[in-house]
C-alpha positions as CSV (number, residue, x, y, z in Angstrom):
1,X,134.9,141.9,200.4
2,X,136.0,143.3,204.1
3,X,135.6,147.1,204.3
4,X,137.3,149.0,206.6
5,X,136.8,152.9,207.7
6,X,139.6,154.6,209.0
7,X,139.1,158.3,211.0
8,X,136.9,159.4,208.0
9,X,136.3,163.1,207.0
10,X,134.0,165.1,204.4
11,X,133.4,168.6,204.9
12,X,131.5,170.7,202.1
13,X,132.4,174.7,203.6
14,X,130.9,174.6,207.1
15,X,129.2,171.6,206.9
16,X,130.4,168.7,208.7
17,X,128.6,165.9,206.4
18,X,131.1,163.3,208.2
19,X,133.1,163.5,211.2
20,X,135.5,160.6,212.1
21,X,133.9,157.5,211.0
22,X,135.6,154.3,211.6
23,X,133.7,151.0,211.2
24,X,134.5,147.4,209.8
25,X,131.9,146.4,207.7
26,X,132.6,142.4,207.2
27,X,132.5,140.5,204.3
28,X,129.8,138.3,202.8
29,X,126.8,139.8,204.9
30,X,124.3,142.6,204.9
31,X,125.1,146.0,207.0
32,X,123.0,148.7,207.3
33,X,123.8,152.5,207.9
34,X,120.9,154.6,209.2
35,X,119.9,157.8,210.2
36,X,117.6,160.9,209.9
37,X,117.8,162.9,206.9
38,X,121.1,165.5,206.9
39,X,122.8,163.0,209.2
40,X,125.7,162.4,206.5
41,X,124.2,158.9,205.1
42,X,124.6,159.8,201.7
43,X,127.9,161.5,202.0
44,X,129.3,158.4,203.9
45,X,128.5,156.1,201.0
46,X,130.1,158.7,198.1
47,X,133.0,158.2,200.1
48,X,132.9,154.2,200.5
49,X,132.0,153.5,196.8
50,X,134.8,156.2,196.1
51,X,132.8,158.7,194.3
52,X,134.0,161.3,196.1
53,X,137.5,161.6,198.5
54,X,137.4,161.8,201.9
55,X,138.9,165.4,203.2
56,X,140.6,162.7,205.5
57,X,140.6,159.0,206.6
58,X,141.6,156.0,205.2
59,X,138.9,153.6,203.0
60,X,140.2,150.0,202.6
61,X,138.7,147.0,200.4
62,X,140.1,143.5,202.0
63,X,143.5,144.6,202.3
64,X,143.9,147.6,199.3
65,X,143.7,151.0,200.5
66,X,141.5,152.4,197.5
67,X,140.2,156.3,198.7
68,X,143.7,157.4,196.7
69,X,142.9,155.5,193.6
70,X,143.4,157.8,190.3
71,X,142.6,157.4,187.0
72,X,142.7,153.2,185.2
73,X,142.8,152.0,188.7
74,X,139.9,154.2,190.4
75,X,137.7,153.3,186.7
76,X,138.8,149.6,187.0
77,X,137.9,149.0,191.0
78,X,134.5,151.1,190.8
79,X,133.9,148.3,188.2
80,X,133.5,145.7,190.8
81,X,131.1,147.9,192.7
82,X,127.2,148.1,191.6
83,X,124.6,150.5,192.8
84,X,120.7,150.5,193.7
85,X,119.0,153.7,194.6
86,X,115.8,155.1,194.9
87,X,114.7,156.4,192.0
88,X,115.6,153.6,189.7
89,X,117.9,155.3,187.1
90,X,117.0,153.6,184.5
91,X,116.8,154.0,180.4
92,X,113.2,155.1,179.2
93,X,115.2,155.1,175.7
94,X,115.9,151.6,176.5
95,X,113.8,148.1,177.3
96,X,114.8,146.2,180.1
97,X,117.4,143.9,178.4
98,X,119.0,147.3,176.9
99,X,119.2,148.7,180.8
100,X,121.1,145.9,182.2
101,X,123.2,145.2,179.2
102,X,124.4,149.0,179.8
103,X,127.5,148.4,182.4
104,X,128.5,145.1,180.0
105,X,128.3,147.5,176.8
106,X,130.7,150.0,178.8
107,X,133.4,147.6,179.4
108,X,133.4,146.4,176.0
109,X,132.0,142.3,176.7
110,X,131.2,140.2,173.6
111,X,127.4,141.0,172.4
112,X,126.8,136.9,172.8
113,X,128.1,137.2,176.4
114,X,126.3,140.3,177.2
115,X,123.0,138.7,175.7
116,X,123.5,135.7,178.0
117,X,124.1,137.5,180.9
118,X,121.4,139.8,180.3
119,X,119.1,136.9,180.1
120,X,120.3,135.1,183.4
121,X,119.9,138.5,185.2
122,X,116.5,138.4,184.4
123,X,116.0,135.2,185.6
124,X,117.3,135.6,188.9
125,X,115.2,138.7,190.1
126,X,112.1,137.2,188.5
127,X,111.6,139.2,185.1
128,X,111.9,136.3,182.5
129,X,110.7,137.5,179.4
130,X,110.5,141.0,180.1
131,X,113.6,141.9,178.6
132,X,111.0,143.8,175.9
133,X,109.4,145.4,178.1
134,X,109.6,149.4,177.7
135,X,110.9,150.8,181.3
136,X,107.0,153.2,181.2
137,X,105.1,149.6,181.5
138,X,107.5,147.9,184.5
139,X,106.1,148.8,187.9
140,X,107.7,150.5,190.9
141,X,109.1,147.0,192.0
142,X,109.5,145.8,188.5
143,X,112.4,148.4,187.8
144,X,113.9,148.2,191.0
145,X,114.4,144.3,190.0
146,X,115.8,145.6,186.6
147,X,118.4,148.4,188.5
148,X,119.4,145.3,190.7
149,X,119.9,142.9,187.9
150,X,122.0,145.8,186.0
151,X,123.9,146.7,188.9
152,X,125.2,143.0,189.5
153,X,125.6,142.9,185.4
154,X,129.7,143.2,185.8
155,X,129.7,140.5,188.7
156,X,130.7,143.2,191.5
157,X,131.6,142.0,195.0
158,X,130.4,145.0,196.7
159,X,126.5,146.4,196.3
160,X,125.3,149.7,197.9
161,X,122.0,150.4,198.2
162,X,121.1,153.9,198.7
163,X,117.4,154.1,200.3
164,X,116.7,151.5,196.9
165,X,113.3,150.5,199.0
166,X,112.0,154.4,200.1
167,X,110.4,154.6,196.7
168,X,108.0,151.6,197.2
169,X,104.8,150.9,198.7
170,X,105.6,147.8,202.2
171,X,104.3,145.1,200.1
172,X,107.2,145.3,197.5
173,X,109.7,146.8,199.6
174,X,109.4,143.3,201.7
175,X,109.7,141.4,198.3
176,X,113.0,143.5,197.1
177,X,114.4,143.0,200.4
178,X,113.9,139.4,200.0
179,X,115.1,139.5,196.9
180,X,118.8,140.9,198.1
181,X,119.0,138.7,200.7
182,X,118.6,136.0,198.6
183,X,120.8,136.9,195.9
184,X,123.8,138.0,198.5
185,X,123.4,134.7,199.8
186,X,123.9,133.0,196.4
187,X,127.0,135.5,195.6
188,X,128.8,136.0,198.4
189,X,128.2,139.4,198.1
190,X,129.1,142.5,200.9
191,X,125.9,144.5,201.1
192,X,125.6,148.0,202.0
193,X,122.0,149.1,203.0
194,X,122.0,153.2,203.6
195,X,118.3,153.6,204.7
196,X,116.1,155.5,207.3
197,X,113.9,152.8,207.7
198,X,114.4,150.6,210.6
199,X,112.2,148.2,209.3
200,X,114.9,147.5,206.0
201,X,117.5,147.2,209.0
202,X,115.3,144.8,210.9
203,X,114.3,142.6,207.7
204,X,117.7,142.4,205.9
205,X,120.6,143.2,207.9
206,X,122.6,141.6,210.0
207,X,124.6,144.4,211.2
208,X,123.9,147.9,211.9
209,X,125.6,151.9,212.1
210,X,123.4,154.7,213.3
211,X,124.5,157.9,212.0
212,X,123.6,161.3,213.6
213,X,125.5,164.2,212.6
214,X,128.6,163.0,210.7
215,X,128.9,160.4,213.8
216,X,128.5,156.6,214.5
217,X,126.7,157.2,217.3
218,X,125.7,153.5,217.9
219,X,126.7,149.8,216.0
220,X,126.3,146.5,216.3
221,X,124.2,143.3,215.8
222,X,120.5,143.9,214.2
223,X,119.2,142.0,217.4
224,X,121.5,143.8,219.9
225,X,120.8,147.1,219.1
226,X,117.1,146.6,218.5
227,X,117.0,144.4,222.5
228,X,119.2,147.0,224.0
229,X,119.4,150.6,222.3
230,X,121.9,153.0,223.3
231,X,121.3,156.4,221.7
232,X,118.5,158.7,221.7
233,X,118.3,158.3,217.9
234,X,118.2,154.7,218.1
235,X,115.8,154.9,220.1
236,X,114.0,157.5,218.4
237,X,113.6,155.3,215.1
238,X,112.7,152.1,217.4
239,X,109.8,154.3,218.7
240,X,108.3,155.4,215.8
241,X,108.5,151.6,214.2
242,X,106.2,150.5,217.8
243,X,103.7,153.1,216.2
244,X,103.6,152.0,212.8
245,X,104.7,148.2,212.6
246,X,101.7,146.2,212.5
247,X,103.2,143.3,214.6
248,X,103.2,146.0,217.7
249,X,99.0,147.2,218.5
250,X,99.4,150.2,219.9
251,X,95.8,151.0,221.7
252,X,96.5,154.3,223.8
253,X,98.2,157.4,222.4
254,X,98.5,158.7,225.7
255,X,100.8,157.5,228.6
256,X,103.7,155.3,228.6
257,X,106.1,156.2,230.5
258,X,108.6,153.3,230.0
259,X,109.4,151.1,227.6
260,X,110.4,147.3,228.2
261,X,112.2,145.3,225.9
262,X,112.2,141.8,226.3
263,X,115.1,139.6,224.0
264,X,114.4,136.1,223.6
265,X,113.1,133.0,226.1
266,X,111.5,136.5,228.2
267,X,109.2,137.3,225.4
268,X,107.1,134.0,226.4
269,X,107.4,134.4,230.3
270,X,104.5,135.9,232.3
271,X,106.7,138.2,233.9
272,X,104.3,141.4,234.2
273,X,102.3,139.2,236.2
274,X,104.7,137.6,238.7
275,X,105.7,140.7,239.6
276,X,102.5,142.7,239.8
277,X,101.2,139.7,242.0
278,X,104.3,139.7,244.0
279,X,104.3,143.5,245.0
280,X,101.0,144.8,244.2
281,X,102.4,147.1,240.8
282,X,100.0,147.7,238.7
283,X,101.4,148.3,235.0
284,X,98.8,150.2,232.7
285,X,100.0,148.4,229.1
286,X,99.6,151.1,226.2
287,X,101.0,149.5,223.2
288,X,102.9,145.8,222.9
289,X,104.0,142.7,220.3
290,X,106.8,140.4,219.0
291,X,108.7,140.6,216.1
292,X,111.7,139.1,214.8
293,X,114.9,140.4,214.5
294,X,117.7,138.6,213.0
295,X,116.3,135.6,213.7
296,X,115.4,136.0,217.2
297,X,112.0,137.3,218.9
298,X,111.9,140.0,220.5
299,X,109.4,141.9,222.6
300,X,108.0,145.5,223.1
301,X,105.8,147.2,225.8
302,X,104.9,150.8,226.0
303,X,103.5,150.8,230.0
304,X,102.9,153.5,232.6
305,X,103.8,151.6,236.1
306,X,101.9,152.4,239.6
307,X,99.8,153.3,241.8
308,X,103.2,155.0,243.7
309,X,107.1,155.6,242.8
310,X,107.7,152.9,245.5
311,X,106.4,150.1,243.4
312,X,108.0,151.6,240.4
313,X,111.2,151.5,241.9
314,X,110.6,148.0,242.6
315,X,109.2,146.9,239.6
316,X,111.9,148.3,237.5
317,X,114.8,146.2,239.7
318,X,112.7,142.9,239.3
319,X,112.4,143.7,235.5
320,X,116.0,144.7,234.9
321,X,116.4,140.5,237.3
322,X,114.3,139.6,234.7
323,X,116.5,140.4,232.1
324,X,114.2,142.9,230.5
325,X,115.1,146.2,229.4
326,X,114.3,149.5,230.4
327,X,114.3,152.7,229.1
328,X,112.2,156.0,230.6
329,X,114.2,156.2,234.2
């Protein structure tokens, strides 16, 4: 399922939430929206999944303008959508089968179908034989699998999930992100991640928004925007994941006045040292490592350059022929 933003609006009194959004989000893949807290996130998905109206704007689902849906028709299209978020949502009145069979009760399904659906949703995000199980004894990760399985109870083609991994520790937020992928993969599904974690943007998606006050401020490919940010926020998140990731050792809090980004075939070049040995710069490395993004490596360095602005200039031009990139000018 395509969806497309049009010039979207949301204001609650003075507050801006969301000013004149306009993406395409494409089918059959995983896109992420991110951005600091208050930066209109949340409001942004009301608005997609059609809990709330847009003050203006257009929202369209493949080719059916749906923001202007009313009554049968709003009740039977939200039907197709499910929902994660952080907190679970679950039950505690009900076991895990009694969770997922909820959205199945609700549109009135057969009991026998309902008990066989309830039974291959357990299967596929790993809970067989849980279906017992009182929501107090599940873990943190164990009923987020059972808020997934219920949300894709009614076979939706659209899944938002609004910061559904912010509640779990890095070990099982890796395994519910791998979970997604895989089940998107297996049904075609169009993924909406809302998150302020750039590491659920680098793990899962394969498209990115950054939001910052009601605005897109920056979108495109995971690997692009990652190799080549644009906006101070972008940048902003990119910086605090090179302080916390554990694939980029950061061994000097102090320093580093530019940042190098190196995309691809670079990553394995020695290029730091053909160019120190062909002008005498001397780079003073403060943090650095690989990771992949979308598939693709890509490299960080935190560095101050020296001993003069003379060899920085220089450096920086070789760099940029290179192909790296460069922020802190």
């Amino acid at each position: 399922m395509r969806i497309t933003l049009k010039n979207l609006k949301r204001d609650y009194g003075s507050l801006h939430a969301v000013q004149d959004v306009s993406l395409s989000i494409p089918d059959n893949t995983i896109y992420g929206i991110i951005g600091r807290s208050g930066a209109g996130k949340s409001t942004l998905v009301r608005l997609v999944s059609m809990l709330e109206k847009p003050d203006a704007g257009e929202v369209w689902y493949d080719d059916e303008r749906v923001d202007g849906l009313e009554g049968k028709d709003l009740i039977s299209r939200r039907r197709r959508i499910g929902m994660i978020f952080q907190n679970f949502n679950l039950f505690s009145s009900r076991d895990a089968a009694g969770n997922i069979a909820y959205p199945m009760e609700i549109c009135g399904m057969d009991k026998e179908h309902i008990k066989a659906r309830v039974d291959e949703l357990l299967g596929l995000v790993g809970l067989e034989g849980r279906g017992n199980a009182p929501i107090s004894t599940l873990s943190g990760g164990q009923k987020q699998r059972v808020a997934i399985a219920r949300a894709l109870a009614c076979k939706p083609d659209i899944l938002f999930c609004d910061e559904a991994t912010s509640a779990l520790d890095p070990q099982t937020t890796r395994s519910i992100l791998a979970l997604i992928k895989e089940l998107q993969a297996k049904m075609n599904l169009t993924v909406v991640m809302i998150t302020h974690q750039m590491e659920v943007v680098r793990d899962a998606c394969e498209r990115v928004a950054v939001l910052d006050a009601g605005r897109v401020v920056e979108e495109g490919m995971v690997s692009d925007v990652f190799a080549n940010p644009r906006s101070e926020v972008t940048k902003d998140f990119l910086s605090n994941l090179t302080n916390v990731k554990d694939s980029i050792v950061r061994w000097s809090t102090e320093g580093g006045r530019f940042t190098l980004r190196f995309r691809g075939g670079t990553t394995d070049e020695p290029i730091i040292s053909i160019i120190s040995n062909e002008i005498g710069a001397v780079f003073n490395i403060r943090a650095a490592g690989v990771q992949e993004v979308g598939g693709e490596e890509l490299g960080v360095m935190v560095t101050d350059i020296g001993p003069d602005e003379q060899h920085v200039r220089i450096a920086l031009e070789m760099l940029k022929k290179h192909g790296v990139s460069v922020e802190g000018e």
